[in-house]
C-alpha positions in Angstrom: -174.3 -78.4 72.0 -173.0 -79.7 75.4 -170.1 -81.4 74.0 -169.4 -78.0 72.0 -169.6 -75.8 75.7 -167.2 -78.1 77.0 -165.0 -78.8 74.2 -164.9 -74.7 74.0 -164.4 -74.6 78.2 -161.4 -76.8 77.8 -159.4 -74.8 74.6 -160.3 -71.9 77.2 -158.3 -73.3 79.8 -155.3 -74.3 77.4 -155.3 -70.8 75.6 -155.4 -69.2 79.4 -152.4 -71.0 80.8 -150.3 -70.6 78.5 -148.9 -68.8 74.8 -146.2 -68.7 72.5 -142.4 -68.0 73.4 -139.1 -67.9 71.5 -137.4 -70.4 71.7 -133.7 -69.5 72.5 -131.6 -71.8 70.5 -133.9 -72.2 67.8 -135.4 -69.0 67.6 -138.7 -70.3 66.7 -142.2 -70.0 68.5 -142.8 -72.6 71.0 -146.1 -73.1 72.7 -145.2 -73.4 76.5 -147.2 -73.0 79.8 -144.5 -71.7 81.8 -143.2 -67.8 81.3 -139.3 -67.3 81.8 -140.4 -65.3 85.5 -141.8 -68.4 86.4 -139.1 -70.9 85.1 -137.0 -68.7 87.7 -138.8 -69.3 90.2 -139.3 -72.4 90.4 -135.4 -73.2 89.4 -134.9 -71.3 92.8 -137.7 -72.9 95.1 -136.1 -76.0 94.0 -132.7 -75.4 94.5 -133.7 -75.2 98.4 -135.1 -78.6 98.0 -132.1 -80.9 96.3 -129.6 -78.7 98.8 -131.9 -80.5 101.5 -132.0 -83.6 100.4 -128.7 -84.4 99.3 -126.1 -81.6 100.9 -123.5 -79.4 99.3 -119.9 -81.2 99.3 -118.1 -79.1 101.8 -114.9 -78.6 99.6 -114.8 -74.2 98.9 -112.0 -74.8 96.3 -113.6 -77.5 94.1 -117.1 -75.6 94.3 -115.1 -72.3 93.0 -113.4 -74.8 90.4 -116.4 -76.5 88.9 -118.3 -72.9 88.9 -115.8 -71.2 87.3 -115.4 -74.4 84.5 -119.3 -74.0 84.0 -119.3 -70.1 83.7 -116.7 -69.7 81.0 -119.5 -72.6 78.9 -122.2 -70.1 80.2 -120.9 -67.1 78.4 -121.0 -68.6 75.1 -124.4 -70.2 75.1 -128.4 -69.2 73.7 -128.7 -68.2 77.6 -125.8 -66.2 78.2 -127.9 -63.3 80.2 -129.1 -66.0 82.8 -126.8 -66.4 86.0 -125.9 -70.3 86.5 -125.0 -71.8 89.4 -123.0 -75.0 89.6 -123.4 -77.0 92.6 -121.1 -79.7 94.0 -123.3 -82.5 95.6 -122.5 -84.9 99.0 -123.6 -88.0 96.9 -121.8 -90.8 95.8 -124.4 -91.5 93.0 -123.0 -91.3 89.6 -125.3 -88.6 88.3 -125.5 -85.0 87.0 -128.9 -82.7 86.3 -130.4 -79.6 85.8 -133.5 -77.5 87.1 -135.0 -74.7 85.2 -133.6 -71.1 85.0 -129.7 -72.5 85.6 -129.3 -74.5 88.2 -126.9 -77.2 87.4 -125.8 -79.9 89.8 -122.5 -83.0 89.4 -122.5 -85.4 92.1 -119.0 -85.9 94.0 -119.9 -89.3 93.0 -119.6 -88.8 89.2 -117.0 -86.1 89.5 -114.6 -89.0 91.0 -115.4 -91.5 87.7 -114.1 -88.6 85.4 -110.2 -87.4 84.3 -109.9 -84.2 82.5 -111.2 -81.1 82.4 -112.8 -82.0 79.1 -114.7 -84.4 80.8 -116.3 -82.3 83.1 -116.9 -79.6 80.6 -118.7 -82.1 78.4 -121.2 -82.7 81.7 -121.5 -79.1 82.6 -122.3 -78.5 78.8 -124.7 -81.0 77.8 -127.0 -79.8 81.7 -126.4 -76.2 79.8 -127.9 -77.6 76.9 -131.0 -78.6 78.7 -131.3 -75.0 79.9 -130.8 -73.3 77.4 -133.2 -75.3 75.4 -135.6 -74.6 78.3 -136.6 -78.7 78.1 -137.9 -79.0 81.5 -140.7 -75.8 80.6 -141.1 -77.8 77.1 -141.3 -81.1 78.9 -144.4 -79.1 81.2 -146.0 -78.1 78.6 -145.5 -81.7 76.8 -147.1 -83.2 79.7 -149.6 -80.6 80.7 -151.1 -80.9 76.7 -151.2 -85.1 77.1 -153.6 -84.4 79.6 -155.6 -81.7 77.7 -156.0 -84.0 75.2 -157.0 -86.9 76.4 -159.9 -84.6 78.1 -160.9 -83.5 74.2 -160.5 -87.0 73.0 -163.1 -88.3 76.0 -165.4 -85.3 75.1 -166.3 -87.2 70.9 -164.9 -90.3 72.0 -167.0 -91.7 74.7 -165.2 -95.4 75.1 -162.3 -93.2 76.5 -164.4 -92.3 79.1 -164.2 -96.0 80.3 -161.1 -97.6 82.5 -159.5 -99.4 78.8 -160.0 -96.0 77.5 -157.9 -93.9 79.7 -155.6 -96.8 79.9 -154.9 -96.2 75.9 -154.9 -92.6 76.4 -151.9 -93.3 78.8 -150.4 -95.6 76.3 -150.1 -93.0 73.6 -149.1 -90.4 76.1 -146.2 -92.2 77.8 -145.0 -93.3 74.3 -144.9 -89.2 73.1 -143.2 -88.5 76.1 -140.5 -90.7 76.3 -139.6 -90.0 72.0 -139.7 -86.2 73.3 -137.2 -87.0 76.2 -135.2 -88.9 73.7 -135.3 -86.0 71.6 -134.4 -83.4 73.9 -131.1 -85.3 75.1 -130.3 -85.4 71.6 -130.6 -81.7 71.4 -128.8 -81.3 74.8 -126.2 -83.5 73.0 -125.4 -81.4 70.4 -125.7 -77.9 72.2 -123.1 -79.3 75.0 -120.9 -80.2 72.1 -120.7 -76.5 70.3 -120.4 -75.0 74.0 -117.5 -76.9 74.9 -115.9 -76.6 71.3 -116.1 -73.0 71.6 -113.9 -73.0 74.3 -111.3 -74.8 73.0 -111.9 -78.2 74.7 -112.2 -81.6 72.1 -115.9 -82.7 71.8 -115.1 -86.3 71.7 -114.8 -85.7 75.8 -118.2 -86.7 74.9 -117.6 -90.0 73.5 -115.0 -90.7 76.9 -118.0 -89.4 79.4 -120.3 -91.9 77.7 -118.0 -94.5 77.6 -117.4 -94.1 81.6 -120.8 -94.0 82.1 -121.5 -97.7 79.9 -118.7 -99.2 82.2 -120.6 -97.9 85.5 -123.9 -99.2 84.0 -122.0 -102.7 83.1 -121.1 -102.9 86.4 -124.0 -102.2 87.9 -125.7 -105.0 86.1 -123.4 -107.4 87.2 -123.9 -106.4 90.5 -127.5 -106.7 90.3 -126.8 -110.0 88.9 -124.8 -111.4 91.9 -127.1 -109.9 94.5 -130.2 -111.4 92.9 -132.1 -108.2 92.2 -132.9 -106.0 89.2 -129.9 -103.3 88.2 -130.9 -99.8 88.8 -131.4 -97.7 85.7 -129.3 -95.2 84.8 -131.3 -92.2 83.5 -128.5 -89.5 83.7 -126.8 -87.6 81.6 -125.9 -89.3 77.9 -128.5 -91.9 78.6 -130.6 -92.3 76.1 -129.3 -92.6 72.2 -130.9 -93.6 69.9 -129.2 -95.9 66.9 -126.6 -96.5 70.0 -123.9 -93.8 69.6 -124.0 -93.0 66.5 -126.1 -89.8 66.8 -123.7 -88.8 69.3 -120.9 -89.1 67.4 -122.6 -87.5 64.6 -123.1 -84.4 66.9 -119.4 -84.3 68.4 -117.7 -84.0 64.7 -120.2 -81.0 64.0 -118.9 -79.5 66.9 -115.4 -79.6 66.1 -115.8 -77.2 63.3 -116.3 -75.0 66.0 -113.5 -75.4 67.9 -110.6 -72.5 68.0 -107.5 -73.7 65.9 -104.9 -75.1 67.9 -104.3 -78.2 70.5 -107.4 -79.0 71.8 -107.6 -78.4 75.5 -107.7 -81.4 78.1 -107.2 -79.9 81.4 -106.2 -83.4 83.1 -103.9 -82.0 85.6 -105.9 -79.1 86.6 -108.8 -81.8 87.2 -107.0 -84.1 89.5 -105.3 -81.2 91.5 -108.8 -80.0 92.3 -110.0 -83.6 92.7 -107.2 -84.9 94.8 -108.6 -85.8 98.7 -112.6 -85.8 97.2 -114.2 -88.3 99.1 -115.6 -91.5 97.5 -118.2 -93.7 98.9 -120.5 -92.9 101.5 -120.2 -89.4 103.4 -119.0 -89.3 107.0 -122.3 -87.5 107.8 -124.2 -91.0 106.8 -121.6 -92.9 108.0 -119.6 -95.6 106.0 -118.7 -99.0 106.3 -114.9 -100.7 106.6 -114.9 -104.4 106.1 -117.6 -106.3 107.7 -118.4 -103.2 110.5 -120.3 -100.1 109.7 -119.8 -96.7 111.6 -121.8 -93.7 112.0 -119.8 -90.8 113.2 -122.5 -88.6 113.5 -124.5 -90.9 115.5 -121.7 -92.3 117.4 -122.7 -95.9 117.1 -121.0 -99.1 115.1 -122.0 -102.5 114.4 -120.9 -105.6 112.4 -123.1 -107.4 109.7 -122.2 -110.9 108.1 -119.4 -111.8 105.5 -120.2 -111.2 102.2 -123.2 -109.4 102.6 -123.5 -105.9 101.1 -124.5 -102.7 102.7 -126.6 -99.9 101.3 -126.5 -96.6 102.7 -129.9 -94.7 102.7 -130.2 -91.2 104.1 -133.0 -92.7 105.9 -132.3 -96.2 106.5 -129.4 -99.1 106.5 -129.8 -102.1 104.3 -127.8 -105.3 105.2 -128.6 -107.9 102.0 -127.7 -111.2 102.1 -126.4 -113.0 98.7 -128.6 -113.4 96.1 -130.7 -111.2 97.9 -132.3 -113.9 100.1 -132.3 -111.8 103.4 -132.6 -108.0 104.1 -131.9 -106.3 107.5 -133.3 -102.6 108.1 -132.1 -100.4 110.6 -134.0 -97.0 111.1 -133.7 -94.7 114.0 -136.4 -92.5 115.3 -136.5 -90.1 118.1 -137.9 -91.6 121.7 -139.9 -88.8 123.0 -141.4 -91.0 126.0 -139.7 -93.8 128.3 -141.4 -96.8 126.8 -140.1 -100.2 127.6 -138.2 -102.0 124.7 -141.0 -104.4 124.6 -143.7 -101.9 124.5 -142.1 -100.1 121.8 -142.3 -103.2 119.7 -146.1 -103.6 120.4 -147.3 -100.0 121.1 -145.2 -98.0 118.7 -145.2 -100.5 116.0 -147.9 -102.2 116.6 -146.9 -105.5 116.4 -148.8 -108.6 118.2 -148.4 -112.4 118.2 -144.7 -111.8 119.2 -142.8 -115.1 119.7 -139.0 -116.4 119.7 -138.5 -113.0 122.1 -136.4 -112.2 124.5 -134.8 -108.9 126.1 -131.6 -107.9 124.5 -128.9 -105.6 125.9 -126.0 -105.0 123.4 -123.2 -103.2 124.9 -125.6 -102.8 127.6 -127.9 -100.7 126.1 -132.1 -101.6 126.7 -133.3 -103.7 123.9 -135.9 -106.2 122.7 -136.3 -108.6 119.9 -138.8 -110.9 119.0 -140.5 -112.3 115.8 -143.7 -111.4 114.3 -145.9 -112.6 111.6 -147.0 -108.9 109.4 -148.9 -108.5 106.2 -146.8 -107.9 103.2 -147.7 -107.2 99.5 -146.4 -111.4 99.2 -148.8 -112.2 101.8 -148.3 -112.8 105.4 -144.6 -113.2 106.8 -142.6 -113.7 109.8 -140.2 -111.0 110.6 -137.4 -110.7 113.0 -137.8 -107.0 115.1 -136.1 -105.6 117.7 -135.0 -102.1 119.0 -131.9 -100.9 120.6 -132.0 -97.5 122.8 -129.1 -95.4 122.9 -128.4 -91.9 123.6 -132.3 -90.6 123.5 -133.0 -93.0 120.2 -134.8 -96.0 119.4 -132.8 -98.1 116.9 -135.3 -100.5 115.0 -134.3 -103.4 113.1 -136.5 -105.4 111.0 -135.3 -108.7 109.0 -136.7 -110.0 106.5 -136.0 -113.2 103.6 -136.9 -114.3 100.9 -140.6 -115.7 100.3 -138.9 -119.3 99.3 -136.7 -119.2 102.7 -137.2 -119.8 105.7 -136.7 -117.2 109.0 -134.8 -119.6 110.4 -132.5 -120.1 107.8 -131.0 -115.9 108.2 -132.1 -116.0 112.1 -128.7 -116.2 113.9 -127.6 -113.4 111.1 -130.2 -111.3 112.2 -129.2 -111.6 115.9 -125.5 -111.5 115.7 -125.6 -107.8 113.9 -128.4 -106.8 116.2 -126.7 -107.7 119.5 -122.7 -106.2 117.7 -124.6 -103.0 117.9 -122.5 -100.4 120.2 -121.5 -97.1 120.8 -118.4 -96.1 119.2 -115.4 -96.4 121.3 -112.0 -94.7 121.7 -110.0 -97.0 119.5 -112.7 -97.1 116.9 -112.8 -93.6 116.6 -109.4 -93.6 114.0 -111.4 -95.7 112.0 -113.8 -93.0 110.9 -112.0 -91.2 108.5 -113.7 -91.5 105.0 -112.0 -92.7 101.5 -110.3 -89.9 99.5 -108.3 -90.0 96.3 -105.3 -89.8 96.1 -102.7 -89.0 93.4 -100.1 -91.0 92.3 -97.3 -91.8 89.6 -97.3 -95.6 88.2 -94.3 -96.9 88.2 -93.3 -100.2 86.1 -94.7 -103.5 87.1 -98.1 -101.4 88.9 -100.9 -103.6 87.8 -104.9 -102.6 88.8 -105.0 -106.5 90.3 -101.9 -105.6 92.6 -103.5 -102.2 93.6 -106.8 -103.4 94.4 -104.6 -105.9 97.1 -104.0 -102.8 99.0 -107.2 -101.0 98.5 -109.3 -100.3 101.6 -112.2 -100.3 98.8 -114.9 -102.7 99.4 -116.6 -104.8 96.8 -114.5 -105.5 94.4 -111.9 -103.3 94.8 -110.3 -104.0 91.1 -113.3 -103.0 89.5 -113.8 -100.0 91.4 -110.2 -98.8 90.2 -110.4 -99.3 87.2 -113.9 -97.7 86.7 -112.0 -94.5 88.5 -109.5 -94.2 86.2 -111.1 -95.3 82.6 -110.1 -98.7 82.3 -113.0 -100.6 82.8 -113.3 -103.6 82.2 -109.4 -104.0 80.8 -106.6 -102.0 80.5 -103.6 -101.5 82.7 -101.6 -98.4 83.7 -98.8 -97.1 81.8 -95.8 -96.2 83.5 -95.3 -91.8 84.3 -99.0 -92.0 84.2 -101.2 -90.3 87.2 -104.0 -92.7 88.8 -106.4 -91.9 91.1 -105.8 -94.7 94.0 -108.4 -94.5 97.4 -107.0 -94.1 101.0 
């Protein structure tokens, strides 16, 4: 009788939150937890939170250009009645999404790897798809019923009560999630495809998005593979396909039946007019590095790091790795709010004790202090090389770090050298803070991506980078008359 009450209480819950709903491209009944009022809602409480946390590209005329592209896909979708908004993003990720109730989103980042209009419509259509759809209320629900029914399956199966139990519960949940996910790509797939046919623009823009994206991915693993760390998983837009393309393919030549007769539309010189200056890399407002120095205009400060290590630009933090990965240098910042000494910063603030191999510092003049200290890390206990460098009402902290099969003193005198370059930015630096744009031009005969890189101010394999921009990854050279997106 108990197990009844309960089993009873819980189908009350699930009947309470939720009901059925039409779905608008199928036109069947889906159950779903979420009404369309609240999918609104919480597309625009959102909204406020990704503006926050990555920025809006301050570019008026490319905004208006990517809105306008994503409208005239709107109009002909299973959602023309909702009002979409298409946001340019300050982030040199390679990435595009969508939040409930039509709030689309293109990073400048990935917006810089594409080359026709096409292209871009097949991003903006496939996010569409995903709202249209309404996935992210399906995925909700998706997740919200896992949950319920694990709760039913504990109330007659009492081993799932137990920690193996709810370990297997997760098991099967995460498995019917991800085929879902899978599943709802898919679908966005084939919805992006008939939106962008109907508007005259060739579906297999599809096939070259996804084909850009498997050369930034390539990359990325080799990346991963010379810095001696695992690649970072791309879970964008076109990701997931299962039986490798072919579904995709399958889904772009059911689209073209849709198409209007004629030439199909390209749009690549509209798209690089209203790409040409975009900046690539990181943002002047995070600052950005040039060789073996890094600048923060915003901040006002520069410093150098060794040769051949890599930089990564957090919103929060700077990461200086050494090859291989065998040394990492942080730098955070945090606002002083009382006049501590450099030292007792280090040991008051963050608590460190047992400091040895210390010293005052005074890069540029500026109050500092560094030492060494042995902290308890998820590897066990390590020595780390600290310090922290005051300048203009903020404590700069660095903390080094290697590898658990090195020694400190091995990336030591690396440490101090960037620690002690640090300096506030100085008249003749200040021409050096202008960010990388791209820039038009015309090849001419004998222009080879190995000769362009030469004179690239892009850092990291410079080659590469090219001929990721422009579609040519990993071979390929340009054809004479032919516009290429070079970096100044």
């Amino acid at each position: 009788m108990k197990r009844l009450q309960a089993l009873l209480a819980v189908a009350g819950a699930f009947a309470g939150l939720g009901g059925c709903a039409t779905n608008p491209v199928t036109g069947q009944q889906d159950f779903v937890l979420m009404s369309e009022t609240q999918e609104l809602g919480l597309g625009s409480e959102s909204h406020a939170e990704v503006l926050k946390e990555y920025g809006e590209y301050d570019d008026p005329a490319l905004q208006r250009y990517v809105q306008q592209t994503g409208e005239r896909l709107a109009a002909t979708s299973h959602r023309a009645d909702l009002v979409y908004r298409f946001t340019v993003l300050d982030s040199q990720e390679v990435n595009a999404f969508a939040l409930p109730g039509g709030y689309i989103y293109i990073t400048r980042g990935l917006l810089a790897h594409l080359n026709s209009e096409a292209e871009l419509a097949a991003v903006l259509g496939h996010e569409i798809g995903h709202v249209t759809a309404r996935h992210s209320v399906r995925q909700y629900t998706a997740t919200q019923a896992a949950g319920i029914g694990a709760t039913i399956g504990a109330i007659f199966l009492p081993e799932l009560r137990t920690a193996a139990g709810n370990q297997l519960v997760n098991v099967f949940g995460t498995a019917l999630l991800r085929g879902y996910g899978r599943e709802h790509e898919l679908e966005a797939d084939r919805l992006g495809a008939q939106y962008i046919a109907r508007q005259g623009y060739q579906p297999l823009a599809m096939i070259d998005v996804l084909r850009t994206l498997k050369g930034h991915e390539q990359r990325e693993i080799e990346l991963a593979r010379r810095e001696g760390r695992e690649p970072r998983a791309y879970h964008g837009i076109f990701s997931t396909h299962p039986d490798s393309d072919t579904r995709l393919k399958e889904v772009v030549g059911e689209a073209n039946a849709l198409r209007p007769a004629g030439m199909p539309q390209l749009g690549r010189e509209q798209f690089l007019a209203a790409i040409d200056g975009l900046i690539v890399g990181d943002s002047p407002r995070e600052g950005f590095a040039r060789g073996d120095s890094f600048y923060h205009p915003q901040l006002q400060f520069a410093l150098r790091f060794p040769a051949g290590w890599t930089i990564k630009n957090r919103p929060d933090r700077l990461l200086f790795l050494a090859p291989q990965g065998a040394a990492m240098l942080q730098l955070t910042a945090e606002d002083l709010n009382k006049r501590l000494a450099p030292r007792d910063y280090l040991t008051d603030r963050l608590r460190l004790s047992g400091l040895f191999a210390e010293g005052a510092i005074s890069p540029a003049g500026l109050p500092g202090h560094s030492a060494v200290a042995k902290v308890t890390t998820p590897a066990g206990r390590r020595e780390m090389r600290f310090a922290v460098v005051y300048w203009d009402n903020k404590a700069y902290i660095f903390a080094g770090a290697v590898d658990e099969r090195a020694n400190i003193a091995v990336y030591d005198t690396a440490f101090l050298d960037t620690i002690r370059s640090f300096h506030p930015i100085g008249p003749r630096e200040q021409g050096l803070m202008t960010p990388l744009r791209i820039h038009l031009a015309t090849v001419t005969p004998g222009m080879s991506f190995q000769a362009l890189a030469r004179e690239s101010p892009l850092p990291n394999d410079a080659e590469a980078q090219l001929r990721l921009l422009n579609g040519r990854y990993p071979a390929g050279e340009p054809q004479p008359g032919e516009v290429l997106k070079l970096i100044r």
